[in-house]
FIZAFI-838318 format. One record per residue: z, x, y of N, C-alpha, C in turn; residue in one letter. Coordinates in steps of 0.02 Angstrom, whole numbers, always signed. Each point is the difference from the previous one (the first is absolute). Last residue first. Example, Ala and Ser with C-alpha at 12.3 -4.5 7.8 and 13.67 -1.06 7.14 Angstrom:
<rs>
[[+354 +642 -112] [+3 +42 +59] [+37 -39 +55] 'S']
[[-4 +15 -286] [+0 -45 +59] [+0 +45 +60] 'A']
</rs>
This chain:
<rs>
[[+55 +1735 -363] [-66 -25 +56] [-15 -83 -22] 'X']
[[+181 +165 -67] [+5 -28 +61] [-70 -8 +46] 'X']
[[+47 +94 -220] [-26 +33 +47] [+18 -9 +46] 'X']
[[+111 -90 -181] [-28 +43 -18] [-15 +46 +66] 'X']
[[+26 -243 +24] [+59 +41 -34] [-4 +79 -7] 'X']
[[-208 -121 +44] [+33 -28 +46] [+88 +38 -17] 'X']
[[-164 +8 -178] [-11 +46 +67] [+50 -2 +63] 'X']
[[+25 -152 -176] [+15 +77 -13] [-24 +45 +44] 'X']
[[-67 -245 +21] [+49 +18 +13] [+72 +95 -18] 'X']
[[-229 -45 -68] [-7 -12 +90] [+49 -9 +30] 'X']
[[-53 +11 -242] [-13 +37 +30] [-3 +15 +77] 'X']
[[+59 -182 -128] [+52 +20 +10] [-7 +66 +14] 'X']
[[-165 -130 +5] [+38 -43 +46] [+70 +28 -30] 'X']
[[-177 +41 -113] [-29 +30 +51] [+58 -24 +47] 'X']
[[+27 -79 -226] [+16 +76 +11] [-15 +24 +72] 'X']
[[-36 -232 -43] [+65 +13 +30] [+5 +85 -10] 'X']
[[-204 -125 -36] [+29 +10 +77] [+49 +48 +10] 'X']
[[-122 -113 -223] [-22 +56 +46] [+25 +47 +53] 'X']
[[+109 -186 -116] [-33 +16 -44] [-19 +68 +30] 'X']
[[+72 -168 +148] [+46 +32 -33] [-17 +48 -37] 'X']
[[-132 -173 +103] [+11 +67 +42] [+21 +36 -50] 'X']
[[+75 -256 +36] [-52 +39 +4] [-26 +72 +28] 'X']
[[+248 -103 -134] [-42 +14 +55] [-87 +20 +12] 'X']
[[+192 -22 -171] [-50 -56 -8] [-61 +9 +74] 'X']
[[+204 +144 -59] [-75 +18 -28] [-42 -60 -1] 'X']
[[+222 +35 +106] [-59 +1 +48] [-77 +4 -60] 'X']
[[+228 +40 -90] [-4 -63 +28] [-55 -27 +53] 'X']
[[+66 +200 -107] [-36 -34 -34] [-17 -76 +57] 'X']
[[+25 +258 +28] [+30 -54 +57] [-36 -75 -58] 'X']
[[+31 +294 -29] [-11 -79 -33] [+0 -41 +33] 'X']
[[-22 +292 +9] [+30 -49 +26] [-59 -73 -41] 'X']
[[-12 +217 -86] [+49 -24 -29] [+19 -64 +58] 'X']
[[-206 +122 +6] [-1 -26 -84] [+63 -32 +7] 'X']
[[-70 +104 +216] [-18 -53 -25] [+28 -37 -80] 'X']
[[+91 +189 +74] [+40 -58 +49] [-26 -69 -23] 'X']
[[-83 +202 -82] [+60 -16 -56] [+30 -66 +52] 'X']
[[-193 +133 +86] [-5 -43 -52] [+46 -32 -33] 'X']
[[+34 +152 +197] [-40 -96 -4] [-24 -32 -44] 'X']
[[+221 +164 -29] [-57 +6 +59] [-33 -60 -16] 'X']
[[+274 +45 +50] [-59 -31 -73] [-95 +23 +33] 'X']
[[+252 +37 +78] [-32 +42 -15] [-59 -5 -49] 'X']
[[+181 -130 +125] [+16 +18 -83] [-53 +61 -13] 'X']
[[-40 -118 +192] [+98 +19 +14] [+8 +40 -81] 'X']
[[-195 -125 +9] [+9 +58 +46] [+33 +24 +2] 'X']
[[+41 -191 -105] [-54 +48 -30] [-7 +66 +23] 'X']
[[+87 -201 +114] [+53 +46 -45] [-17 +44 -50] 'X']
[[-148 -100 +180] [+67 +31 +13] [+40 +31 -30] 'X']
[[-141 -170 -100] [-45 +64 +14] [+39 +44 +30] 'X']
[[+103 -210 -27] [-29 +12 -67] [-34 +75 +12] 'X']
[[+44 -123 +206] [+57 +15 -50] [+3 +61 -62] 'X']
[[-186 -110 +112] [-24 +57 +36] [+96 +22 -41] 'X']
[[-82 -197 -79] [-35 +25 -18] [+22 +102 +28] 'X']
[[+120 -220 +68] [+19 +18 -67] [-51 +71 -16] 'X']
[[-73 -98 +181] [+68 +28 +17] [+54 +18 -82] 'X']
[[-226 -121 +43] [+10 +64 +31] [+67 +56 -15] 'X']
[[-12 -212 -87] [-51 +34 -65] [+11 +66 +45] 'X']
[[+116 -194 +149] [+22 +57 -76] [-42 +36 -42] 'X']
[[-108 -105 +185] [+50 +61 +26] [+33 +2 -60] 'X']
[[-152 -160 -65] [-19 +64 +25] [+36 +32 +26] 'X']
[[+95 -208 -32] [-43 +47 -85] [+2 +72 +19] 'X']
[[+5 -135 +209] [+88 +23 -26] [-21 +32 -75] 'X']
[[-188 -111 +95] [+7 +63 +56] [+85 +32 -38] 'X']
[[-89 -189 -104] [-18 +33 -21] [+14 +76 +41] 'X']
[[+108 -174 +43] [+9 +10 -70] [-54 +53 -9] 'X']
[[-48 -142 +184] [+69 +53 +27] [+18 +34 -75] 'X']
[[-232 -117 -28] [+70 -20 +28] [+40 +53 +18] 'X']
[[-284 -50 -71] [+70 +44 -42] [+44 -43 +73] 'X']
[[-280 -32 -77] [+56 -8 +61] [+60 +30 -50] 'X']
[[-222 -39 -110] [-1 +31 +77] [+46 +5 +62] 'X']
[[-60 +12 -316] [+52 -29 +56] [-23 +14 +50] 'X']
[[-100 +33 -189] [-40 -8 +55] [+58 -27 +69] 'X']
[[+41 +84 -254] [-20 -59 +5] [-10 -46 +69] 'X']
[[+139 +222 +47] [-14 -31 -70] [-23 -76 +22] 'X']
[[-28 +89 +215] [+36 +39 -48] [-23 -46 -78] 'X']
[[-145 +59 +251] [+47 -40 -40] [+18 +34 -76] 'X']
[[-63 +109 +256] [-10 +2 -58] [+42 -58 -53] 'X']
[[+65 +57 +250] [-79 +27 -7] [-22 -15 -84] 'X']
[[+195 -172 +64] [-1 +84 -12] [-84 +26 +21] 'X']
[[+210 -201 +94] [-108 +6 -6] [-2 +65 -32] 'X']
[[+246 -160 +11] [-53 +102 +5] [-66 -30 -20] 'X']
[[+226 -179 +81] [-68 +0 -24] [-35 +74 +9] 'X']
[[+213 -70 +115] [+22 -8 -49] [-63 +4 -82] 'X']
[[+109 +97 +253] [-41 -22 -57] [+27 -26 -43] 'X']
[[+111 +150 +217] [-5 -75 -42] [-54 -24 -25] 'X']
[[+98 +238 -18] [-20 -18 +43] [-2 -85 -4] 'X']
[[+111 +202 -129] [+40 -34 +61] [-48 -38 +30] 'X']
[[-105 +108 -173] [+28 -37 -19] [+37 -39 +41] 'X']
[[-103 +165 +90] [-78 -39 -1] [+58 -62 -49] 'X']
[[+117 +210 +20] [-45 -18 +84] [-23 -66 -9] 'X']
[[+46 +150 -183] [+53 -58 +6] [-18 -64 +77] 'X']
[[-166 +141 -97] [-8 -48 -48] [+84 -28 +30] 'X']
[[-32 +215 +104] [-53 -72 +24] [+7 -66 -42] 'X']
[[+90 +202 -55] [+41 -13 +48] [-29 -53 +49] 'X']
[[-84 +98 -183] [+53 -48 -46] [+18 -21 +74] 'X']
[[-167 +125 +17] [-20 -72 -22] [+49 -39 -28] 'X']
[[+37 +240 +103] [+12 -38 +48] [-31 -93 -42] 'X']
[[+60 +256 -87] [+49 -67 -23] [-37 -67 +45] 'X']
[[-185 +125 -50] [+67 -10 -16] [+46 +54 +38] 'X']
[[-276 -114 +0] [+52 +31 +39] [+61 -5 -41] 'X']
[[-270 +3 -67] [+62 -43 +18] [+55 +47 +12] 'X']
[[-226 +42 -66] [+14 -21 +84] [+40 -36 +15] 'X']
[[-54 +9 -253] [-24 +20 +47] [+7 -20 +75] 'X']
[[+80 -30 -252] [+25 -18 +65] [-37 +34 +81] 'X']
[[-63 -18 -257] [+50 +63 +20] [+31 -10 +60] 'X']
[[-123 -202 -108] [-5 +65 -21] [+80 +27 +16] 'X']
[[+43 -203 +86] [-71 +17 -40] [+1 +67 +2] 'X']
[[+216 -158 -22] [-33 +34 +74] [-51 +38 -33] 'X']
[[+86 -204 -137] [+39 +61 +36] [-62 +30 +34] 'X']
[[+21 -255 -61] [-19 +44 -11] [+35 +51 +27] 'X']
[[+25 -233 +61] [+19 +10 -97] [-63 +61 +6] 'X']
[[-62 -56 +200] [+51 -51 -40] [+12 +21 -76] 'X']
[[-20 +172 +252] [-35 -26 -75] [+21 -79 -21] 'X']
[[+54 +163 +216] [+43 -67 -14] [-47 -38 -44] 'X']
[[-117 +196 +87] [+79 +24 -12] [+43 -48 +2] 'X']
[[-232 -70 +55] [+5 +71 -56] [+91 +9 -20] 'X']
[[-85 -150 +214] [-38 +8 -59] [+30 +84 -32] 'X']
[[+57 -275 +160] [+5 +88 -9] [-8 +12 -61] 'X']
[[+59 -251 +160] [-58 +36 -61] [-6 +98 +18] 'X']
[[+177 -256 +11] [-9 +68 +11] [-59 +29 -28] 'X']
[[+134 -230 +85] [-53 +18 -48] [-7 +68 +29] 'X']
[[+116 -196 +78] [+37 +28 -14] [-25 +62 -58] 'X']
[[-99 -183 +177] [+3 +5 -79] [+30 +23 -40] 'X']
[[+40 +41 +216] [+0 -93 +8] [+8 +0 -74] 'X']
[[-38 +244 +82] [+83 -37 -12] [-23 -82 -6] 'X']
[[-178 +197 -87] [+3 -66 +28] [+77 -23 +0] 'X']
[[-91 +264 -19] [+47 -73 +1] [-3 -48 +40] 'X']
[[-84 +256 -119] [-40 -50 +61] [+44 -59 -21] 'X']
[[+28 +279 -18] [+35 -68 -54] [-49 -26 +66] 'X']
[[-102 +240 -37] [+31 -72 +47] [+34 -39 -52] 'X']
[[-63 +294 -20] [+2 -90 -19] [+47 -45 +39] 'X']
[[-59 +261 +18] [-43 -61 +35] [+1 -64 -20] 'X']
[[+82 +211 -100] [+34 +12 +37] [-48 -66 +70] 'X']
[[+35 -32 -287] [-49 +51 +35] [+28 -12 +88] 'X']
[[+86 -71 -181] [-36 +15 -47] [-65 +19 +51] 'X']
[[+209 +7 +142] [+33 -32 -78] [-83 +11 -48] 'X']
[[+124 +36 +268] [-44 +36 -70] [+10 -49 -49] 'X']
[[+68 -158 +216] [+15 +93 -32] [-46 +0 -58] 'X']
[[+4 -193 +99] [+77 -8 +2] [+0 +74 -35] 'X']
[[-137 -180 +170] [-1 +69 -46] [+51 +25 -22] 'X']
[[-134 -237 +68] [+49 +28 -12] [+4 +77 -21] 'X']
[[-152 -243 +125] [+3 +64 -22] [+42 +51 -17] 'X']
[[-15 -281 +26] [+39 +65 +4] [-26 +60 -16] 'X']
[[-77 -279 +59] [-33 +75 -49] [+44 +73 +31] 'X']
[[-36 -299 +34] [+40 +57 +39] [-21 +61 -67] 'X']
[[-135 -263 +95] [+43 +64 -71] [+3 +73 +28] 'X']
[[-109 -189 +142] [+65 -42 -27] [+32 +44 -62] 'X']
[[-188 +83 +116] [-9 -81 -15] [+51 -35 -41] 'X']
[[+21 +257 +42] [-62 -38 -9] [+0 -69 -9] 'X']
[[+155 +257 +50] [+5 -68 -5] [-72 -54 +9] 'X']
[[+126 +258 -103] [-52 -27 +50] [+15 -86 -15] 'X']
[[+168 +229 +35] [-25 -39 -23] [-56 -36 +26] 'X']
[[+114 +252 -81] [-47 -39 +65] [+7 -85 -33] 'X']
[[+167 +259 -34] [-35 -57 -15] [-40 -48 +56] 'X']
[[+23 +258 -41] [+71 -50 -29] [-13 -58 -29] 'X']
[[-216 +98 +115] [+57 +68 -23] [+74 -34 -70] 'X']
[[-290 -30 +29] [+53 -81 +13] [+73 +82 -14] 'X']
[[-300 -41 +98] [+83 +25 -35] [+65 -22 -10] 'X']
[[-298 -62 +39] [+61 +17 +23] [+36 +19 -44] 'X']
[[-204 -6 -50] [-16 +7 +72] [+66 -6 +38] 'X']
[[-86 +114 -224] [+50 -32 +13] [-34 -22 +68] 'X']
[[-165 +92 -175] [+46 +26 +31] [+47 -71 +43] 'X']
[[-145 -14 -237] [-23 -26 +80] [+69 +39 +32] 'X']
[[-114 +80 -221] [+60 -6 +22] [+7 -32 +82] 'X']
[[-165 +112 -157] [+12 -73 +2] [+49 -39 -2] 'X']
[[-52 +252 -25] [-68 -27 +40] [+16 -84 +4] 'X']
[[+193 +190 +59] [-43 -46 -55] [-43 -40 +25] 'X']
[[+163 +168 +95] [-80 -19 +18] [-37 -19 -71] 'X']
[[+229 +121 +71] [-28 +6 -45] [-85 -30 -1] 'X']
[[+149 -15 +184] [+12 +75 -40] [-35 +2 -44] 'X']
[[+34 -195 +93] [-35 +34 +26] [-14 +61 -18] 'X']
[[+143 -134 -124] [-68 -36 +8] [-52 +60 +38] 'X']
[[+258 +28 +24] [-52 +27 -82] [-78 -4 -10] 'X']
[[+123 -116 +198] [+5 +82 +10] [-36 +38 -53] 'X']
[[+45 -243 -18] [-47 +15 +38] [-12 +90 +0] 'X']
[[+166 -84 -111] [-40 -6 -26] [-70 +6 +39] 'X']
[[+200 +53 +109] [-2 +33 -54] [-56 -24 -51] 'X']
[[+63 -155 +171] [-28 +44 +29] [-6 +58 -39] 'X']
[[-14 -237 -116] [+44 +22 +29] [-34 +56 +38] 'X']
[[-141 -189 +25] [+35 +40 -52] [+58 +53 -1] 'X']
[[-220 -211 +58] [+56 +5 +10] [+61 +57 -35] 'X']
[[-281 -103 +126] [+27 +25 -62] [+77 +24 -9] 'X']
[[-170 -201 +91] [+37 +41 +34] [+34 +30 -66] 'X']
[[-260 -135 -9] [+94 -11 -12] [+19 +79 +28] 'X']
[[-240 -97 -2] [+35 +18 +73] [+96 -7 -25] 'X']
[[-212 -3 -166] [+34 -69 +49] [+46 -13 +68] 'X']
[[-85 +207 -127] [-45 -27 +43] [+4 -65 +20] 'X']
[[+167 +113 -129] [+13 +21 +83] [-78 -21 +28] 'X']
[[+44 -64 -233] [+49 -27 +27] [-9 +19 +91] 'X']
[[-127 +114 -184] [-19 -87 +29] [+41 -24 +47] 'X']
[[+63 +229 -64] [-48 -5 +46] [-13 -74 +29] 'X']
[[+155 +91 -166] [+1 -60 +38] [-34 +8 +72] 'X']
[[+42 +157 -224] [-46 -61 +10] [+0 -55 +49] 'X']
[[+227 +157 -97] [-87 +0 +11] [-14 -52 +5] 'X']
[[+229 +31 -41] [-30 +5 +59] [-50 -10 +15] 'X']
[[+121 -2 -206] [+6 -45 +49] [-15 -22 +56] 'X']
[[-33 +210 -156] [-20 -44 -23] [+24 -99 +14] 'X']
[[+49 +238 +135] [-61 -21 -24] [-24 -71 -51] 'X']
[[+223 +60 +162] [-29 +18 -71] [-65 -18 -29] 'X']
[[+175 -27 +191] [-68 +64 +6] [-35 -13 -66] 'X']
[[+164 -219 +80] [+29 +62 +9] [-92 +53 -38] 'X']
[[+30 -249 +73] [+48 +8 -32] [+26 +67 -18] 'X']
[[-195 -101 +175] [+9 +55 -51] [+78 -7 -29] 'X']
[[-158 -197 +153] [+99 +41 -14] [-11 +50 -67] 'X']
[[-179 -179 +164] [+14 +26 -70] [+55 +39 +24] 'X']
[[-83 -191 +166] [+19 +40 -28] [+14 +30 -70] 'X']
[[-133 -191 +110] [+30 +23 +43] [+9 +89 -9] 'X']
[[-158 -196 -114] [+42 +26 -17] [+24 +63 +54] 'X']
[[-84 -259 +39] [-28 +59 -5] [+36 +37 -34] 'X']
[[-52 -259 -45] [+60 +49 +53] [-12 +64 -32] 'X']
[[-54 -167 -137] [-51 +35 +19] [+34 +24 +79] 'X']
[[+104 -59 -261] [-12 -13 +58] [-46 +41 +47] 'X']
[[+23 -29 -243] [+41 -2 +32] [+17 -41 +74] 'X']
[[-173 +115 -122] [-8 -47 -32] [+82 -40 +29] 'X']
[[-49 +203 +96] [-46 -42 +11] [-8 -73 -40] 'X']
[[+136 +195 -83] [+17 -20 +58] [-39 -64 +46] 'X']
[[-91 +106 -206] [+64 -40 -1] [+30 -36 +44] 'X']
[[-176 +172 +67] [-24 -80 -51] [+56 -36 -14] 'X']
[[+42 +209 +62] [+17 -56 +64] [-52 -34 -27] 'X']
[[+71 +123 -179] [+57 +20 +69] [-27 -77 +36] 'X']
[[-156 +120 -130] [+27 -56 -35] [+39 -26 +49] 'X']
[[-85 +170 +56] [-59 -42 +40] [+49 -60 -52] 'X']
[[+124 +199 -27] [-7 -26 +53] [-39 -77 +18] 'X']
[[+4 +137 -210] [+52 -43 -3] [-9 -18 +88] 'X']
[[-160 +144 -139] [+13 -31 +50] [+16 -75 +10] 'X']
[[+27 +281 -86] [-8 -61 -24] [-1 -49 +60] 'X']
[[+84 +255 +8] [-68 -46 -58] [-5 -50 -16] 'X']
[[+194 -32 +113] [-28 +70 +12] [-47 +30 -72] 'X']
[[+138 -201 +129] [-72 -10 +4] [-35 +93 -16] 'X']
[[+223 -166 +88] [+10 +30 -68] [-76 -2 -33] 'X']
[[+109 -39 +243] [-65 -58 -39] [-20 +31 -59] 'X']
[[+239 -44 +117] [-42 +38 -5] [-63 -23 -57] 'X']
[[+100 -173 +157] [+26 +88 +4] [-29 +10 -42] 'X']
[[-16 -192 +181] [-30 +17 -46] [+29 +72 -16] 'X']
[[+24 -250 +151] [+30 +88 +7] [-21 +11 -90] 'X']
[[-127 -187 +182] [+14 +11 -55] [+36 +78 +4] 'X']
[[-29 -247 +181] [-25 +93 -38] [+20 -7 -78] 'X']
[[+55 -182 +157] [-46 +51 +50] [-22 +53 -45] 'X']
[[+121 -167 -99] [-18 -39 +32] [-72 +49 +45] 'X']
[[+114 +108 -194] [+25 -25 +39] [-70 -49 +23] 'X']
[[+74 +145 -239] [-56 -31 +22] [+47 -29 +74] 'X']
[[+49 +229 -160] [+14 -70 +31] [-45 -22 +53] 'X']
[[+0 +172 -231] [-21 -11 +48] [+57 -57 +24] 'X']
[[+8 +219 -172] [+20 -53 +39] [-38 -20 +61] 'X']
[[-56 +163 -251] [-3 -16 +60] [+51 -74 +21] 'X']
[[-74 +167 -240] [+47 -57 +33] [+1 -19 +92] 'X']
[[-103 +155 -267] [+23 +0 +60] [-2 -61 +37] 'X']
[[-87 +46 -187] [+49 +26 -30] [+49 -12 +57] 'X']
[[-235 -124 -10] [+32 +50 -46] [+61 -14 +16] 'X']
[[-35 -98 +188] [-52 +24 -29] [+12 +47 -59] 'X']
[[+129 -234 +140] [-7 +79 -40] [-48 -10 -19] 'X']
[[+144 -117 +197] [-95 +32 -4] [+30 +51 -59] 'X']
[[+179 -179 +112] [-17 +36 -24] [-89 +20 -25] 'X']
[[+137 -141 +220] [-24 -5 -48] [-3 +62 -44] 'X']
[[+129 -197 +169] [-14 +77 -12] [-49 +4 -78] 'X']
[[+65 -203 +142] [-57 +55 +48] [-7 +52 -53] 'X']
[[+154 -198 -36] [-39 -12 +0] [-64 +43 +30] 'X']
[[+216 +14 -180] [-24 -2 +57] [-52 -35 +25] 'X']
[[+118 +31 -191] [+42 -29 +41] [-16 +36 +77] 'X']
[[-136 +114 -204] [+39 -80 -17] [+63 +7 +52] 'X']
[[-227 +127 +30] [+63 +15 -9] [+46 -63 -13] 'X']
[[-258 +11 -48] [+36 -16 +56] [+54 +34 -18] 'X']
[[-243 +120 -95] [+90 -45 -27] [+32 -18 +74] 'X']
[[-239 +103 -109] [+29 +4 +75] [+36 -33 -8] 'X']
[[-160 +162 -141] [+58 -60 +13] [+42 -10 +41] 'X']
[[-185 +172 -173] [+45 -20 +47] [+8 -39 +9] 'X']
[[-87 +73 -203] [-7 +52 +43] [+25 +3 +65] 'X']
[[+88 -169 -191] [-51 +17 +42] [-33 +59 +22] 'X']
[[+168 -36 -208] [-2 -17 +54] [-72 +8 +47] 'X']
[[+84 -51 -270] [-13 +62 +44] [-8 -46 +62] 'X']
[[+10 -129 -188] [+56 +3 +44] [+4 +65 +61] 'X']
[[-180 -76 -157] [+4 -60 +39] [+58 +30 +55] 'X']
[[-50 +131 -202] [-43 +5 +56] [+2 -38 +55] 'X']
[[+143 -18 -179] [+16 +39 +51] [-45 +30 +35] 'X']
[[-53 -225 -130] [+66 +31 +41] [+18 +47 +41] 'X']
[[-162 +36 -163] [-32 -51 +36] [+71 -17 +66] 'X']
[[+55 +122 -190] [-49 +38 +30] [-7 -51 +79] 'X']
[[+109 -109 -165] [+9 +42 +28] [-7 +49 +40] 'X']
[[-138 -152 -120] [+55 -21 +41] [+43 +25 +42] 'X']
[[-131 +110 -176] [-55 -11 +41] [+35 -55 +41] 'X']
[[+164 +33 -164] [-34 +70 +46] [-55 -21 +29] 'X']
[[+70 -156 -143] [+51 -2 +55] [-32 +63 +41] 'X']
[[-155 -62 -159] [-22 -36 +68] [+90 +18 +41] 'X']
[[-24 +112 -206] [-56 +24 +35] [+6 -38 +97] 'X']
[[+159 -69 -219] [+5 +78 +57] [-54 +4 +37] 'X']
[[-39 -164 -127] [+41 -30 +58] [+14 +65 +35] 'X']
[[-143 +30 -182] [-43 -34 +59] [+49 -41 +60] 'X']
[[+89 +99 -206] [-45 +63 +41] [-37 -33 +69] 'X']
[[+102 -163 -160] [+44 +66 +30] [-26 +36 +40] 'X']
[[-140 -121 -134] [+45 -33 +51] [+42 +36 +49] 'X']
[[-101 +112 -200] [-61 -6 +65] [+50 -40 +49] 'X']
[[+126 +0 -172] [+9 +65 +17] [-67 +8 +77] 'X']
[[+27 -184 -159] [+53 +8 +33] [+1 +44 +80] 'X']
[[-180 -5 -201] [-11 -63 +52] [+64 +15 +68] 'X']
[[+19 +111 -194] [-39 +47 +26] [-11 -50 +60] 'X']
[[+145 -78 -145] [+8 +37 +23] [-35 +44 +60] 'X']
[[-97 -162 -151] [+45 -33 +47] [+37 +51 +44] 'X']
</rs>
């Protein structure tokens, strides 16, 4: 009877795990996905993987940004989506700022005859450097440009250096919707080592971009449990983690600590739920020690 029991047993553990299993194979996400923006009716999100695009659909066009396509071809996905959508041409793409792995691939996009859009510093890099799949800019945007398409207004914004010296805020004022990538994370700290990021000036942007009126962040990348949008909360998170963070390292310096003892001894617990954290944050207080330290 026992032994009878015990097979029972074994055979319920077995099927909850092969349930389980089964579950969180079910719950993984797509390879991509095209999401309306809830309380709208034009704007749309495109993720591929890891990465995040904004489109808006108009009457006359389509404004398309970045076609986040580098090995890989997240593009031809791009305007299949789009197409399933609506069949109005796609007008314009908008580089959200140089960075390769947002930029590439949007060849498809410029044989549909779309107009390419970017800051003038990202253009400048672009050229300089001559990536093989990098569609060069066909315009520039200095301060700010806006474009207007079939009834939707599109702010091109620059509001200074911040995770790289070419990023646009793009603002829908009707929708009150902001989309900008890398350096306004959700519930994460600033990746690796901070590469090609500017300090003090991203704190001095993240206040820039808080005074602004939004109320909805499109991030380049969704956050915990696939989140794809963040709030004014999250842009205010992020200037304190900054600004507590570069604090914390300051006084290290000032103390004569070198970079290992800064890493081992600064704590910021309260950010550890953060994505990133684990890996990130030594490299992310390596960058602010420089910054103190060297003044670079």
């Amino acid at each position: 009877m026992l032994r009878l029991r015990f097979i029972g047993l074994s055979a319920t553990l077995v099927a909850a795990t092969l349930s389980t299993t089964a579950q969180a194979q079910t719950a993984a996400p797509p390879p991509y996905a095209t999401t309306k923006v809830e309380g709208t009716d034009n704007v749309y999100i495109f993720r591929f993987g890891g990465h995040q695009s904004m489109f808006i659909v108009t009457k006359d066009g389509v404004i398309a940004t970045d076609p986040i396509s580098e090995r890989r071809p997240a593009a031809k996905t791009y305007i299949e989506e789009i197409q399933k959508i609506t069949k109005a041409p796609i007008k314009y793409v908008i580089y959200s700022h140089s960075h390769y792995d947002h930029i590439a691939g949007g060849k498809p996009f410029k044989d549909l005859g779309a107009t390419f859009i970017a800051h003038k510093n990202a253009k400048a890099r672009i050229v300089a450097l001559k990536p093989d799949d990098v569609v060069v800019p066909d315009q520039v945007v200095d301060n700010k440009n806006v474009i207007k398409l079939g009834g939707a207004t599109l702010e091109l914004l620059y509001v200074g250096k911040n995770h790289s010296d070419s990023t646009l805020v793009m603002r829908l004022p009707k929708e009150k919707i902001i989309f900008t990538v890398d350096w306004i994370p959700l519930q994460a700290i600033q990746f690796r080592g901070m590469a090609d990021n500017y300090l003090p000036d991203i704190e001095e942007g993240l206040k820039k971009v808080i005074a602004m009126d939004w109320e909805k962040l499109i991030a380049g990348h969704p956050g915990p449990g696939g989140r794809q949008t963040g709030t004014k909360d999250d842009a205010r998170n992020q200037l304190a983690y900054l600004q507590e963070l570069s604090a914390a390292v300051k006084k290290a310096v000032d103390e004569g600590k070198s970079y290992a003892d800064t890493q081992k001894e600064i704590k910021l617990p309260k950010y550890e739920s953060w994505g990133g954290f684990g890996p990130f944050f030594p490299m992310n207080i390596e960058r602010y020690y420089d910054f103190h330290n060297r003044g670079i």
